[in-house]
N, C-alpha and C positions, 0 to 999 in steps of 0.2 A: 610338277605343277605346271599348267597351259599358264601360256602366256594372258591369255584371254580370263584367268582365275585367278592370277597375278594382277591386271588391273583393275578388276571387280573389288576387290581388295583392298586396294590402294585408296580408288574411291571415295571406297567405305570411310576409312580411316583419315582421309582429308576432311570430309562431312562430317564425324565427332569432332574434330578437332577444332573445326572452327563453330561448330554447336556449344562446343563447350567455352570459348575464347569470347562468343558474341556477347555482346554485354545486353544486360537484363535493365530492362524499361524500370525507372523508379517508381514510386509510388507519389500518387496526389494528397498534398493535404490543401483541405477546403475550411475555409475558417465558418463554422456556424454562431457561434453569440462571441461577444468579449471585444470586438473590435472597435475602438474610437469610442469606447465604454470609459466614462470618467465616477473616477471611484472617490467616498468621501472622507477625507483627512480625519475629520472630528470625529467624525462616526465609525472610524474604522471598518468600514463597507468597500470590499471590492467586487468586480465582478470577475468570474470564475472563465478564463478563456476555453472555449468547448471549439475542438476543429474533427474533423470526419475524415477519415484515413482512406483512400481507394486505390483501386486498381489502374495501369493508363487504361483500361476500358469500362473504370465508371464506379467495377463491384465493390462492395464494404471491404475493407481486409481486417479478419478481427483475431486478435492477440500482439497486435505491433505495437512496440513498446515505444511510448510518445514522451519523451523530454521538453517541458514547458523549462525554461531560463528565464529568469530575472536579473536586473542591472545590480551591478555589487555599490554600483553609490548614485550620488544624485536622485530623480524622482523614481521608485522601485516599488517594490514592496517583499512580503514573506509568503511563504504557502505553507498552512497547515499550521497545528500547536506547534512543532518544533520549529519555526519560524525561518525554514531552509530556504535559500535562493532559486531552487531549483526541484520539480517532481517527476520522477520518472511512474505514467500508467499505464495499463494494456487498455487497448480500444476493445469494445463489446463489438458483440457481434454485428450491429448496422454501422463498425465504423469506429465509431462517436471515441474520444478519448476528450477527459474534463480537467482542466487544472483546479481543482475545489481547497479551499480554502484560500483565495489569495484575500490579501490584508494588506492596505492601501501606506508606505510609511510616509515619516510627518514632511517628505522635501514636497512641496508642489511644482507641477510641470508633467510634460507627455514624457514618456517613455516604451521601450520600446518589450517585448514579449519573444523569445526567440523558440520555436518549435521544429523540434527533429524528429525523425523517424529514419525507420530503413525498411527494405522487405527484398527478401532476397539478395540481400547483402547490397544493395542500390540505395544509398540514402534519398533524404530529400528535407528540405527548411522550409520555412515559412517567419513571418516576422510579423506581429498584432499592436496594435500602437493604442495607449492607454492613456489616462491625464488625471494626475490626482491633484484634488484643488479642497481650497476651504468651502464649504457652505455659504450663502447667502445672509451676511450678517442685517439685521432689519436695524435701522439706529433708532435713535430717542423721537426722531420727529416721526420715525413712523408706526412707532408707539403709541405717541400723542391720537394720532387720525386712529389707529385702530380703537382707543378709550372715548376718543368723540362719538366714534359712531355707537359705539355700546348705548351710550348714554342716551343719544339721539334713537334709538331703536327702544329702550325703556321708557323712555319720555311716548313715543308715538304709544306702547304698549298701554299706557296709562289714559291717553287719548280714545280709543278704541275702548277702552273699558267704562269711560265716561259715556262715549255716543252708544254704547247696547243697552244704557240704563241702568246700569248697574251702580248700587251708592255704599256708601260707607255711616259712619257715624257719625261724621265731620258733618257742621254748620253748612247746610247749600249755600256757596258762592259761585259764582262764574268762573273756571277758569282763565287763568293769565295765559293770553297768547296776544300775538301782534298780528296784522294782517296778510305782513309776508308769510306767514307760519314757521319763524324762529322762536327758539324755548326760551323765555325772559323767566328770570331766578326767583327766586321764591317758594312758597310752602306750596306745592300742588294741593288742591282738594278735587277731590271727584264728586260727583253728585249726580243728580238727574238732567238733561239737557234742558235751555230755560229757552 
């Protein structure tokens, strides 16, 4: 064998070697919905973290298998009926991989969503920040204001039905009103305007 077919050779053989040794770019995960998503305690409503798997140049990569994690205590929750901490999906084809079914449990506070993947044996994390909280409780006083205005909207209703002329059975009287136009208590009657 030439010397000169001996180093052609040689080359060669340094060029797979370190082809095969270079390490392979990871994959991007891109968060699409679920992020700073606050899910509700009472109602047991979370929102389903959905992230987009790519290429470093952008493309979908689809069949990578996407591990969503959830926190084992403090503010968390479960995915799916069997109420697991954790789901492993394959992304479709544009990508997309959905944590579906998550269920908000009863600690309130942020926590945290951790997402893995790999592609080409190259992993890659991400982390999605969530806050499960009670509902907005309305108390007694603003119960009160909301049954005032009911009343004050029925009272006006009865108003309006008096100025189109429209009567009833009842003895024509004037209605009772004040000049401010506050409703003063008593038996309304409706009748014809006088």
């Amino acid at each position: 064998m030439s010397l000169g077919r001996l180093l052609i050779m040689l080359s060669f053989a340094t060029v797979s070697a370190a082809q095969q040794g270079a390490p392979v770019a990871g994959p991007t995960i891109q968060i699409v919905e679920g992020d700073g998503a606050i899910n509700s305690i009472r109602l047991h409503r979370g929102h389903d973290p959905i992230v987009r798997i790519v290429t470093p140049d952008g493309q979908p990569i689809a069949g990578a298998a996407v591990t969503f994690l959830l926190p084992s205590n403090g503010p968390s929750g479960t995915f799916g009926t069997d109420g697991g901490l954790s789901l492993t999906v394959e992304s479709d084809s544009r990508g997309i991989a959905a944590g579906r079914g998550l269920r908000p449990n009863d600690v309130a506070g942020q926590f945290r969503i951790r997402v893995n993947t790999a592609w080409h044996g190259a992993p890659a994390a991400i982390n999605l920040s969530q806050i499960n909280a009670e509902p907005v409780v309305h108390n007694s006083h603003t119960k009160a204001i909301v049954i005032l205005v009911a009343i004050v909207a029925a009272a006006g209703g009865g108003a309006a039905l008096a100025a189109s002329g429209h009567s009833s059975n009842s003895p024509s009287t004037p209605p009772s009103t004040s000049a401010s136009g506050s409703i003063i208590s008593g038996t309304p009657v409706i009748g014809p305007p006088h």
